[in-house]
N, C-alpha and C positions, 0 to 999 in steps of 0.2 A: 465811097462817094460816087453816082453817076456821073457818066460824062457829062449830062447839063447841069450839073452842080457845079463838075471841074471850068467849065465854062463863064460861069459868074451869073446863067441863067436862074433864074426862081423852082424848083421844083412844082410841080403839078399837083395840087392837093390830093387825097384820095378818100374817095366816100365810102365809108360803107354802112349800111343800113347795122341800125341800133337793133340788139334785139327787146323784143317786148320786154315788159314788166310786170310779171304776175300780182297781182293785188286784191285778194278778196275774191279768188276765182276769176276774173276780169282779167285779160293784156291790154295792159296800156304800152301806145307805141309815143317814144321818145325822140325828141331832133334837137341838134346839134348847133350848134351859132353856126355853122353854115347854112344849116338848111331854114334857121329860122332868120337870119340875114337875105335869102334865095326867096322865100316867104313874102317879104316885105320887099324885094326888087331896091334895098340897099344892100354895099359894101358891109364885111364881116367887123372890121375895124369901126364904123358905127352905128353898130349896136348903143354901143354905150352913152348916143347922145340923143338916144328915143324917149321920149317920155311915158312914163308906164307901163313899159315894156314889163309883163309877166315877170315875177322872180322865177329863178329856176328851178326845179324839185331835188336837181343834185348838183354836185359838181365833181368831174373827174381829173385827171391829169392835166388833159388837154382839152378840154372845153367846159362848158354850162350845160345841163341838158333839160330842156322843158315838156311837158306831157306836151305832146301832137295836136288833139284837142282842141285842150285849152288857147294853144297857141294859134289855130288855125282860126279863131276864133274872135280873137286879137288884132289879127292881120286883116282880118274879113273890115272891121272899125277902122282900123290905121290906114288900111288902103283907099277906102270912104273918104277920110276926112284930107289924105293926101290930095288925091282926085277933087276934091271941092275947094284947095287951097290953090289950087294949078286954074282951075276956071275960073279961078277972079275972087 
């Protein structure tokens, strides 16, 4: 246990960069519910109350993970319609 663990503090997330995904000669680069919560400028915790949010291509232990892409692509819309929901 760190000592900001022993503390009752929250530990510090830690990112590390996904590696690629060879496919058909192609790298696809993969992100994580953090970074696709970081993406969208919401909380990782809601995720889950996005509407159409991308399904994800895998899922690992500790997260979802969505092609980069597709997702960035996603968020380019989501962020649009946020923005026009915010001016009225």
């Amino acid at each position: 246990m760190t000592p900001s663990r022993a503390l009752g503090q929250p530990a510090k997330p830690t990112r590390r960069r996904l590696a690629p995904v060879e496919t058909k000669g192609a790298l696809l680069e993969r992100m994580g519910a953090w970074e696709v919560a970081e993406c969208l400028g919401v909380e990782r915790t809601n995720l889950q109350f996005i509407k159409d949010l991308p399904e994800p291509v895998e899922e690992v232990r500790a997260t979802r993970l969505w092609l980069a892409e597709e997702f960035r692509e996603f968020a380019k819309v989501y962020n649009l319609r946020r923005q026009a929901r915010a001016a009225g």
